[in-house]
LOSEVEX-288422 format. One line per 10 residues: their letters; for each residue x, y, z of C-alpha. Coordinates in Angstrom, 3 decimals. Each point is the difference from the previous one (the first is absolute). Example, Ala and Ser with C-alpha at 12.3 -4.5 7.8 and 13.67 -1.06 7.14 Angstrom:
2
AS	12.300 -4.500 7.800  1.370 3.440 -0.660
//
This chain:
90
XXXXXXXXXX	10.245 -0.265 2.646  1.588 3.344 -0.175  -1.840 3.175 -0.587  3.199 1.407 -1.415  -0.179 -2.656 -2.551  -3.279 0.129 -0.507  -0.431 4.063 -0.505  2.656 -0.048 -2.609  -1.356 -2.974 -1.912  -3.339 2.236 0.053
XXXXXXXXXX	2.084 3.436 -0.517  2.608 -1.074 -2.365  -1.010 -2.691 -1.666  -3.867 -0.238 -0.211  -0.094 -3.568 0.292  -3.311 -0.996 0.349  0.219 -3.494 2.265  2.366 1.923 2.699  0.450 -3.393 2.445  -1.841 -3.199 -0.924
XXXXXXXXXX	-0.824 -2.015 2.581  2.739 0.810 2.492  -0.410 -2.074 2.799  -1.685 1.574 2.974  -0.432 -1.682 3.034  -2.542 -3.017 -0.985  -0.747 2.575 -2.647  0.891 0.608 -3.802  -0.150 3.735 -0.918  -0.042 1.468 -3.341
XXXXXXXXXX	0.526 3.396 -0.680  -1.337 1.646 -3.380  0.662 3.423 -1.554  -3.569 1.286 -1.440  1.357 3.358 -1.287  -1.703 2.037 2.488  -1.004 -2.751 2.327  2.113 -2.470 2.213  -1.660 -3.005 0.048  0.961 -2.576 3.169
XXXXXXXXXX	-1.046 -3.754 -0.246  0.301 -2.433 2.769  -0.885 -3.707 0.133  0.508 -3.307 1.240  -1.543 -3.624 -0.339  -2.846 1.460 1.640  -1.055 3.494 -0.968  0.859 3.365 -1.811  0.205 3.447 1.057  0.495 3.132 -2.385
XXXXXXXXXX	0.411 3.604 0.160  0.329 2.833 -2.212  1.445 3.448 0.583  1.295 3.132 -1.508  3.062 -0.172 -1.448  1.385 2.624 1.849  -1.206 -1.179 3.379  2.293 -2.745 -0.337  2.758 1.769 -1.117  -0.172 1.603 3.054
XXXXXXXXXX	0.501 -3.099 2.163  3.755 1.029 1.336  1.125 -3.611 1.931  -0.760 -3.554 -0.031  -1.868 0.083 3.110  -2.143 2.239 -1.718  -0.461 -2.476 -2.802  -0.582 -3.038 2.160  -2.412 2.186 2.346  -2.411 0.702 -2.997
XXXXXXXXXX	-0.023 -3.734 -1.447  -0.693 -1.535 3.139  -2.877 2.757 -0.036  -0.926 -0.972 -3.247  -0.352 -3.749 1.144  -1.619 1.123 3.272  -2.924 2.117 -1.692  -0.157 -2.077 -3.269  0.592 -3.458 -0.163  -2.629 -1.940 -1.276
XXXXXXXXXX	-0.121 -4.103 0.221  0.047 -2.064 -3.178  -3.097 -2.557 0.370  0.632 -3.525 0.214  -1.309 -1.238 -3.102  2.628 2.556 -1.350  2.797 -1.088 2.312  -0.833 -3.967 -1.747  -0.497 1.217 -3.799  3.485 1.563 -0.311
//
Protein backbone atom coordinates (compact mmCIF):
# COMPACT_ATOMS: atom_id res chain seq x y z
CA UNK A 1 0.00 0.00 0.00
CA UNK A 2 1.06 3.47 -0.77
CA UNK A 3 -0.16 6.49 1.02
CA UNK A 4 0.61 8.45 -2.11
CA UNK A 5 -1.83 6.30 -3.84
CA UNK A 6 -4.08 6.18 -1.40
CA UNK A 7 -4.36 10.20 -0.56
CA UNK A 8 -5.01 10.90 -4.15
CA UNK A 9 -7.63 8.20 -4.63
CA UNK A 10 -9.25 10.03 -1.44
CA UNK A 11 -8.18 13.70 -2.79
CA UNK A 12 -8.76 13.35 -6.41
CA UNK A 13 -10.95 10.92 -6.98
CA UNK A 14 -13.32 10.33 -3.97
CA UNK A 15 -13.46 6.78 -4.40
CA UNK A 16 -15.13 5.40 -1.68
CA UNK A 17 -13.48 1.59 -1.29
CA UNK A 18 -9.75 3.22 -1.42
CA UNK A 19 -7.80 -0.49 -1.10
CA UNK A 20 -9.90 -3.64 -0.69
CA UNK A 21 -8.43 -6.17 1.01
CA UNK A 22 -4.77 -5.55 0.26
CA UNK A 23 -2.89 -8.13 1.72
CA UNK A 24 -1.25 -7.30 5.00
CA UNK A 25 0.84 -9.54 6.68
CA UNK A 26 -1.68 -12.58 7.67
CA UNK A 27 -4.03 -9.66 7.33
CA UNK A 28 -6.60 -8.28 4.66
CA UNK A 29 -7.08 -4.47 4.99
CA UNK A 30 -9.72 -2.43 3.49
CA UNK A 31 -9.66 1.07 3.33
CA UNK A 32 -13.04 3.15 2.91
CA UNK A 33 -13.62 6.85 2.17
CA UNK A 34 -16.69 8.00 4.56
CA UNK A 35 -16.67 11.66 3.38
CA UNK A 36 -15.39 13.02 6.50
CA UNK A 37 -14.30 9.81 8.06
CA UNK A 38 -11.53 7.21 7.06
CA UNK A 39 -12.70 4.09 7.89
CA UNK A 40 -9.80 1.09 8.33
CA UNK A 41 -10.94 -2.64 8.35
CA UNK A 42 -8.72 -5.49 9.15
CA UNK A 43 -9.46 -9.24 9.25
CA UNK A 44 -8.47 -12.64 8.89
CA UNK A 45 -9.95 -16.28 9.29
CA UNK A 46 -10.07 -15.45 12.79
CA UNK A 47 -11.13 -11.96 13.78
CA UNK A 48 -11.82 -8.26 12.73
CA UNK A 49 -10.51 -5.06 13.78
CA UNK A 50 -11.90 -1.51 12.67
CA UNK A 51 -11.20 2.03 13.09
CA UNK A 52 -12.57 5.24 12.16
CA UNK A 53 -10.95 8.65 11.93
CA UNK A 54 -11.17 12.12 10.64
CA UNK A 55 -10.65 12.53 7.31
CA UNK A 56 -8.11 14.91 7.67
CA UNK A 57 -6.12 13.01 10.26
CA UNK A 58 -5.37 10.63 7.68
CA UNK A 59 -4.57 12.84 5.15
CA UNK A 60 -2.01 13.84 7.24
CA UNK A 61 -0.24 10.46 7.42
CA UNK A 62 3.07 11.62 5.25
CA UNK A 63 4.95 7.85 4.69
CA UNK A 64 4.16 4.30 4.64
CA UNK A 65 5.68 3.62 7.86
CA UNK A 66 3.27 5.90 9.11
CA UNK A 67 0.48 3.95 7.51
CA UNK A 68 1.64 0.52 8.59
CA UNK A 69 2.42 1.98 12.25
CA UNK A 70 -1.34 2.97 12.74
CA UNK A 71 -2.89 -0.42 11.28
CA UNK A 72 -0.84 -2.57 13.25
CA UNK A 73 -2.23 -0.16 16.11
CA UNK A 74 -5.51 -0.62 14.93
CA UNK A 75 -5.12 -4.53 15.14
CA UNK A 76 -3.24 -4.19 18.44
CA UNK A 77 -6.07 -2.11 20.33
CA UNK A 78 -9.04 -3.57 18.30
CA UNK A 79 -9.17 -6.86 17.08
CA UNK A 80 -11.87 -8.79 18.18
CA UNK A 81 -12.15 -12.86 17.64
CA UNK A 82 -14.92 -14.29 15.49
CA UNK A 83 -16.60 -17.18 17.76
CA UNK A 84 -16.40 -20.60 16.69
CA UNK A 85 -19.80 -21.38 15.86
CA UNK A 86 -19.19 -18.37 13.45
CA UNK A 87 -15.82 -19.56 12.20
CA UNK A 88 -18.10 -23.21 11.20
CA UNK A 89 -21.38 -21.38 9.79
CA UNK A 90 -19.53 -19.43 7.05
Amino acid sequence: MDIKEIKKNIMQYNLYEVVDSAPYGEYFVTILNEGDKVLIAADDYEGLATWAMDRKEFLNIATNEELEQLIDSVLYYNYIERDEEECTNE
